[in-house]
C-alpha positions as CSV (number, residue, x, y, z in Angstrom):
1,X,164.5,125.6,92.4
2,X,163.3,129.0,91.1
3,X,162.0,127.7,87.9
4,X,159.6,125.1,89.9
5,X,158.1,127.5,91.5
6,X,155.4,128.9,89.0
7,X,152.3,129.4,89.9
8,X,151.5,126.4,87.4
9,X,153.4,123.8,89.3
10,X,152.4,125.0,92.7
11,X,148.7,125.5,92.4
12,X,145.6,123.1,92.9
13,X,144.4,121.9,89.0
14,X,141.2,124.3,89.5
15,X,143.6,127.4,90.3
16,X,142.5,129.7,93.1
17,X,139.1,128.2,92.9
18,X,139.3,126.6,96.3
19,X,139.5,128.6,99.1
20,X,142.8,128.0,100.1
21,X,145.1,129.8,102.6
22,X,149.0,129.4,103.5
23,X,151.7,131.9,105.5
24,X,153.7,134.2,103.7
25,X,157.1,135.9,106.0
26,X,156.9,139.7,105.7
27,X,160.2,141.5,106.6
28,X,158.4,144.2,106.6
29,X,156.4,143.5,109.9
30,X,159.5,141.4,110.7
31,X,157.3,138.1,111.0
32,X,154.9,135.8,109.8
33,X,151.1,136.5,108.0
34,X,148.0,133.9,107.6
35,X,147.2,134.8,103.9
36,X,144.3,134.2,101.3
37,X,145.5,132.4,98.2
38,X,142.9,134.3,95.5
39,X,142.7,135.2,91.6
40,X,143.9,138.7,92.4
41,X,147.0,137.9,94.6
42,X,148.1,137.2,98.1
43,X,146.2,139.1,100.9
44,X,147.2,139.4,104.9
45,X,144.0,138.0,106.9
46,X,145.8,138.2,109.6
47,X,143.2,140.9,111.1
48,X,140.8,138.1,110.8
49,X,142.5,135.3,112.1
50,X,146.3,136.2,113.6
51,X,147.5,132.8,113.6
52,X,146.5,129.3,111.0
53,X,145.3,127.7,114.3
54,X,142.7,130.7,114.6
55,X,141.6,129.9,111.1
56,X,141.5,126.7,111.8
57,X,139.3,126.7,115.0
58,X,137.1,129.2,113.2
59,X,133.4,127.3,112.8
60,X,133.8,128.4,108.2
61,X,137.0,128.8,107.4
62,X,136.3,128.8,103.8
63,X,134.2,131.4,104.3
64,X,136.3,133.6,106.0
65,X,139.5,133.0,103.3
66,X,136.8,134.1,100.3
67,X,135.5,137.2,102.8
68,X,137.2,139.4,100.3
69,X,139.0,141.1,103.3
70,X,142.7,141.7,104.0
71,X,145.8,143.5,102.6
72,X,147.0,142.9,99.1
73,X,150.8,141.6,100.3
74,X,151.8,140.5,96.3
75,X,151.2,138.7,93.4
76,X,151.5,134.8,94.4
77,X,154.4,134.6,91.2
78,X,156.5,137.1,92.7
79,X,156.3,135.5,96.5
80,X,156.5,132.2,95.0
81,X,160.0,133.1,92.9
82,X,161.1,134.4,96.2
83,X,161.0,131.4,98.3
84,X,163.9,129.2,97.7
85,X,166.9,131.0,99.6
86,X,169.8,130.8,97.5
87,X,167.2,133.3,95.4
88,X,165.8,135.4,98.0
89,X,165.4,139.1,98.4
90,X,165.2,139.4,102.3
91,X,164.0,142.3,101.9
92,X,160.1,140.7,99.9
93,X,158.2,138.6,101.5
94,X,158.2,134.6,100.7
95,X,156.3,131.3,101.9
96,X,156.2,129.9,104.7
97,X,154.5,126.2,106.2
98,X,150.7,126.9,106.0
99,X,150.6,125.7,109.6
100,X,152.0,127.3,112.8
101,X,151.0,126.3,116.6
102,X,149.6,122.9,115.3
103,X,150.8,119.9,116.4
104,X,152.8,117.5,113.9
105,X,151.0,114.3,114.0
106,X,152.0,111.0,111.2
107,X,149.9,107.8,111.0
108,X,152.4,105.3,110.1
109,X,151.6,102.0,108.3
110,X,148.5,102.5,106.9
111,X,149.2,100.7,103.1
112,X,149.7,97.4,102.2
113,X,153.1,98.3,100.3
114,X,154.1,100.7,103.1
115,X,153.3,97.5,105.8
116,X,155.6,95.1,103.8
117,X,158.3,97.5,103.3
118,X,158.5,98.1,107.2
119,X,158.3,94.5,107.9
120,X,161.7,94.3,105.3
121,X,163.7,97.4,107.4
122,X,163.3,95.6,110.7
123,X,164.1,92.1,109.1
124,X,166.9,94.0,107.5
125,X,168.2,95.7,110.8
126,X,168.9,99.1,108.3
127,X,171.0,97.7,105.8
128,X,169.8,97.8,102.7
129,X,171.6,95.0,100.9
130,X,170.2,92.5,102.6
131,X,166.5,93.8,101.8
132,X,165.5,92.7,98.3
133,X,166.1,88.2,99.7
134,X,164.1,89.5,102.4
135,X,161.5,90.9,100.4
136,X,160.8,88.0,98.6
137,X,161.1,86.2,101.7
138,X,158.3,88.2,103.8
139,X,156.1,88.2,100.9
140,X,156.0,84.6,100.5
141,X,155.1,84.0,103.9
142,X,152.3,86.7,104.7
143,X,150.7,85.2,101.3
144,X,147.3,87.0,100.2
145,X,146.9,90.2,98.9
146,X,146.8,92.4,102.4
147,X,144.8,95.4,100.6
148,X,141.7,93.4,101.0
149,X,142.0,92.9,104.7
150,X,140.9,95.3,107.0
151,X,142.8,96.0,110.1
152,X,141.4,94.9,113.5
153,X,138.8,92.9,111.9
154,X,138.2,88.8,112.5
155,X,140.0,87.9,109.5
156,X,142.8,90.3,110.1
157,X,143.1,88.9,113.6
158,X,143.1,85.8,113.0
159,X,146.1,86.1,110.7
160,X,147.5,87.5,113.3
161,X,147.5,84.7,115.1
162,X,148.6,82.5,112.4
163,X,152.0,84.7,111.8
164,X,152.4,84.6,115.7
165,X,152.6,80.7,115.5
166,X,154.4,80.4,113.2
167,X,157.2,83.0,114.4
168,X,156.3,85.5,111.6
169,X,154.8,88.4,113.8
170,X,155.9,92.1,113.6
171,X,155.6,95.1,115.3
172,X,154.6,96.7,112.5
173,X,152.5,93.9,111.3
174,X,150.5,95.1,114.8
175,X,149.6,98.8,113.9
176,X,148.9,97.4,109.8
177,X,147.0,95.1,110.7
178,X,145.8,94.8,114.2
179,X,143.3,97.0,116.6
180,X,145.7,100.1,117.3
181,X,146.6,102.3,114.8
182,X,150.2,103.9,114.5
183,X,150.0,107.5,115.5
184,X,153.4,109.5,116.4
185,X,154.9,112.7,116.9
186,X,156.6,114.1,113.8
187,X,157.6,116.9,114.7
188,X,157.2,120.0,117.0
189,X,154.9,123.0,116.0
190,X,156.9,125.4,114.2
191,X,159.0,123.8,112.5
192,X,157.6,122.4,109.2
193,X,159.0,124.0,106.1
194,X,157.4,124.5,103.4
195,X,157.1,124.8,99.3
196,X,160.2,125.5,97.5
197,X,162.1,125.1,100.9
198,X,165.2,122.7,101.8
199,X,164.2,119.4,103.5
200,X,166.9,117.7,105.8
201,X,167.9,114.1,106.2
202,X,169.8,113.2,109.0
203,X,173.8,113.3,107.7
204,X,174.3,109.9,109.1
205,X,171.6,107.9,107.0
206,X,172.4,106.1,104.2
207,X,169.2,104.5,103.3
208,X,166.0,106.8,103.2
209,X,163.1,108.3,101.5
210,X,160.7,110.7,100.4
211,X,157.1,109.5,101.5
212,X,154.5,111.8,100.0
213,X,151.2,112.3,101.9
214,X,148.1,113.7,102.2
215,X,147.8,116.0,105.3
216,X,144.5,116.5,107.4
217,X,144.4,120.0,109.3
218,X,142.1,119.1,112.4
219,X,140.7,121.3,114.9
220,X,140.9,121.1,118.6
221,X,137.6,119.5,118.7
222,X,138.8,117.1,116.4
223,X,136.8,118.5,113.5
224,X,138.8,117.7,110.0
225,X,139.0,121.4,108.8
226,X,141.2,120.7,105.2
227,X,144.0,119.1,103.9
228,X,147.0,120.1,102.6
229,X,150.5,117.4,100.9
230,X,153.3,116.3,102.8
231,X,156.6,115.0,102.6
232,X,157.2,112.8,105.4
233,X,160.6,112.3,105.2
234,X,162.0,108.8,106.3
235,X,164.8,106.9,107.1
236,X,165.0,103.4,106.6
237,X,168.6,102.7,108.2
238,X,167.8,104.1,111.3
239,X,163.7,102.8,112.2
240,X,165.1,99.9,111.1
241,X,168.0,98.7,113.2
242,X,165.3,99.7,116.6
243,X,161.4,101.0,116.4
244,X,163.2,103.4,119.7
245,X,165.1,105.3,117.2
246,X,161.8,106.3,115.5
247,X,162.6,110.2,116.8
248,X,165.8,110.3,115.6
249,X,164.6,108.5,112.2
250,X,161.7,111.1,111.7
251,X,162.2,114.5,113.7
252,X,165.1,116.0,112.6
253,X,165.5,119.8,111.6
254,X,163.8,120.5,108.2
255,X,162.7,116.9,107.5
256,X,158.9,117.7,108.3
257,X,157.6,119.3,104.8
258,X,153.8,120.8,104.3
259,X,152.5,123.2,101.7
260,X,152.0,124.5,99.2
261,X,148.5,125.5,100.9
262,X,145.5,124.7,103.1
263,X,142.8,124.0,101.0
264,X,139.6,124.0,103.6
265,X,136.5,122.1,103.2
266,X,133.6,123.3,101.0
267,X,130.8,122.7,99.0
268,X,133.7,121.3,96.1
269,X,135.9,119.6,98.4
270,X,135.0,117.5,101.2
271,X,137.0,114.4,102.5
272,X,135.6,112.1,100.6
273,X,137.3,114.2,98.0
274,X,141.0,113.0,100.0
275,X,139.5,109.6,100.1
276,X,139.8,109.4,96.1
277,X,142.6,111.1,95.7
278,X,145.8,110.6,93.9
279,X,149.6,111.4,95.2
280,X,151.7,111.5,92.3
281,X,156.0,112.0,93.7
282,X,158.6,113.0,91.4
283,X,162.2,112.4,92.6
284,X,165.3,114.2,90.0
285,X,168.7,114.2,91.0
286,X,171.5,115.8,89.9
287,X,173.2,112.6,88.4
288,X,170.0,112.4,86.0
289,X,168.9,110.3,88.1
290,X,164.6,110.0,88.0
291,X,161.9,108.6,89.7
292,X,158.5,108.8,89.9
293,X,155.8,107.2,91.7
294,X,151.7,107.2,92.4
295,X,149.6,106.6,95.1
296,X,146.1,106.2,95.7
297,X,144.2,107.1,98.8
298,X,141.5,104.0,97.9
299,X,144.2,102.0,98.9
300,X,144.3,103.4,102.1
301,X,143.5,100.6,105.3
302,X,142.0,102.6,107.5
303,X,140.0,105.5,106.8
304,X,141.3,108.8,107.5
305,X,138.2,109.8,109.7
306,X,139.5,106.6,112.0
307,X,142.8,108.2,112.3
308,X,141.9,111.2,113.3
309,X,139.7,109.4,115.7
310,X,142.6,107.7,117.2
311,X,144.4,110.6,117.4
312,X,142.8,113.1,119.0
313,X,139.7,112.2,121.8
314,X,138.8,111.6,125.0
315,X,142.3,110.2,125.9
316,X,144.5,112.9,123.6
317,X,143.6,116.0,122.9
318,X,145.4,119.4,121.5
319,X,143.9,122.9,122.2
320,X,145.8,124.6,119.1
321,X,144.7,122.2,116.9
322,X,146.8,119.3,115.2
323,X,147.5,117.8,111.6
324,X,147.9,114.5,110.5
325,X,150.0,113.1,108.1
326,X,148.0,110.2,106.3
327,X,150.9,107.9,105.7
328,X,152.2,106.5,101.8
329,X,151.8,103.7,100.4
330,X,155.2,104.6,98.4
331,X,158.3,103.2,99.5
332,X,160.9,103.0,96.4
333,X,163.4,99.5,96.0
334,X,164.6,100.0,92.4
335,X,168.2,100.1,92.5
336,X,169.9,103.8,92.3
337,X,173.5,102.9,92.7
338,X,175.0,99.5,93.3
339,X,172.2,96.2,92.3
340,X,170.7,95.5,95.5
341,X,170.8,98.7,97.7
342,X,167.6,99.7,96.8
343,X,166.7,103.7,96.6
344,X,168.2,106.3,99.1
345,X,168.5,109.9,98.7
346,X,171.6,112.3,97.5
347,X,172.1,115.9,98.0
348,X,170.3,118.2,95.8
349,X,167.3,116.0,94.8
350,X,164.4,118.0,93.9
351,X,161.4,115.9,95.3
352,X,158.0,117.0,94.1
353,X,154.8,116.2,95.4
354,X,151.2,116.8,93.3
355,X,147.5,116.5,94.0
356,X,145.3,117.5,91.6
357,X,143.2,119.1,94.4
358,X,145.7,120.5,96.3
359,X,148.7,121.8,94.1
360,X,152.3,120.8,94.1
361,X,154.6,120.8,96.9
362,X,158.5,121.0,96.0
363,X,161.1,120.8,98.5
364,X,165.0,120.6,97.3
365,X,166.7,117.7,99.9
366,X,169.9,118.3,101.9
367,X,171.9,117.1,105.3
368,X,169.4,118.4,108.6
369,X,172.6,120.0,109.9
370,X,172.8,122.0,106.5
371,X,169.6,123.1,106.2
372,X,168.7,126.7,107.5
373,X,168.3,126.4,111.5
374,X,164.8,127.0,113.2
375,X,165.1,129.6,114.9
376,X,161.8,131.3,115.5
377,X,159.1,129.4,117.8
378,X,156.0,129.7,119.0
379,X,157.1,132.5,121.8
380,X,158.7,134.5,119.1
381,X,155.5,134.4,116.5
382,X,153.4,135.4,120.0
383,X,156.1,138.5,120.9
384,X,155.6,139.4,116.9
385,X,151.9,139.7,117.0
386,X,151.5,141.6,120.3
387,X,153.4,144.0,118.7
388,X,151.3,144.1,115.7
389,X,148.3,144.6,118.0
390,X,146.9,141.2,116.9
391,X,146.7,139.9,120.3
């Protein structure tokens, strides 16, 4: 992992030009730091804003990240060659998840290819060699190219009830296509890792995926503050043998990935700036084994404003703040292993995930019960910055 994390490979394409902002671990205050990502280094704002949901609820957070203020804590090479653990010096500081008392939010089904993939998993009950019939199968039937139809719309409800008649309907052909939008719990605040960190699939799965993303950072009053990439790890087996196994098949320890960095909203990247963007995933195992994908957020059904409508309001809402994962439109079938079971992960892939506005995020897979515990929540990070006289 060491090698992939240069400051080439982990950066936005513009550098430090953005004002962007993460959390770096300092062992020598014995917790956590919000930092400003600049062309000099990595500098502790924590004086400014103690936590990533202060920065976040602050009315210019770009403004405050450029301020110039804060303590030098490194060069961003040196924290960055630090990170992975099998490398680390316990005794530097390394990165951490650029969020902290946020919730973990995912939109779910919000591609065409993402919507027809679901359908297959339930069809399939989890088993992945009964996917690629199926496939053909659901893809005959819904007909159309679904990319053109917007969810909740006339058109889209009528199909709707079309497929109902005819026996075709699908829960997940409801939050692609109909009124509601899929919006779950990923995970709990705390526990995202981050760049160059292990990411955990549960060690019972034997049919799962990467799913890169772009993630929204939000405010408490629902404000969209920035964005950041995200791995929202998946697995197939389990969502698809029962929708009520959706917490087992997407919270488990380490499989919530974020990073490298926030990149807040300015004058040179706005929204509409995620709206064009493109995801591009790199999968590379240690059986030579490659893969590599690209999304496009045109593609996307429902814009990412909506979802963050739907998710935090009048009838939700989230005083520290939430992000949202925006969902993929990638879900890989070509065969790894035996012909017809489709893509699932091994130990030791190195999954990679790049926007050009918002860097590289890297993330080395394991087993959730082998990856490094979390251990230190939201009452520890409090405890820490009391005794920092930061609160």
């Amino acid at each position: 992992m060491r090698e992939r994390m240069s400051e080439s490979l982990t950066l936005p394409s513009d550098g430090t030009a953005g004002a962007l902002a993460g959390r770096v671990w300092r062992p020598d205050l014995e917790g956590p730091s919000v930092v400003a990502i600049r062309s000099g280094g990595v500098y502790d704002i924590s004086r400014l804003a103690p936590t990533m949901r202060d920065l976040c609820e602050a009315e210019d957070p770009a403004g405050i990240v450029r301020s110039g203020g804060g303590e030098r804590v490194g060069a961003l090479s040196d924290i960055l060659s630090n990170t992975p653990e099998a490398d680390r010096d316990a005794a530097e500081p390394w990165l951490l998840a650029p969020i902290d008392l946020q919730a973990v939010k995912a939109a779910g089904v919000t591609f065409a290819r993402s919507l027809l993939e679901r359908v297959i998993e339930e069809q399939a009950k989890g088993a992945p060699e009964k996917a690629e019939a199926i496939r053909a199968e659901v893809e005959k039937g819904l007909g159309g190219d679904l990319r053109r139809l917007k969810p909740g719309s006339r058109e889209a409800l009528e199909l709707k009830k079309v497929l109902i008649a005819q026996g075709a309907w699908s829960q997940y052909l409801e939050v692609g296509i109909g009124e509601d939008a899929e919006i779950f719990t990923k995970a709990q605040p705390m526990s995202a890792v981050g760049h160059g960190m292990d990411a955990g699939l549960h060690p019972r799965s034997t049919w799962n995926n990467p799913e890169p993303e772009v993630v929204l950072v939000v405010s408490s009053a629902g404000r969209i503050a920035g964005a950041t990439l995200g791995n929202d790890v998946n697995l197939r087996d389990f969502e698809g043998r029962s929708a009520l196994l959706l917490s087992k098949a997407k919270d488990n320890n380490a499989s919530a990935a974020l990073g490298p960095f926030i990149r807040f909203f300015d004058d040179q990247f706005s929204l509409d700036t995620v709206r064009r963007m493109d995801v591009l995933l790199t999968v590379e195992g240690s059986d030579g084994f490659r893969l590599t994908g690209r999304s496009s957020m045109t593609e996307i059904a429902r814009d990412p404003a909506d979802l963050v409508a739907e998710m935090i309001g009048r009838t939700h809402q989230y005083p520290d703040g939430a992000v949202l994962y925006l969902g993929t439109m990638f879900a890989p079938t070509e065969d790894r292993g035996a012909k017809g079971m489709g893509f699932t992960h091994k130990t030791g892939d190195i999954v990679t995930i790049r926007a050009a506005g918002l860097g590289g995020l890297t993330n080395r897979m394991t087993s959730s019960d082998e990856a490094p515990r979390w251990t230190f929540g939201a009452g520890d990070l409090m405890r820490n910055l009391a005794r920092r006289g930061l609160l």
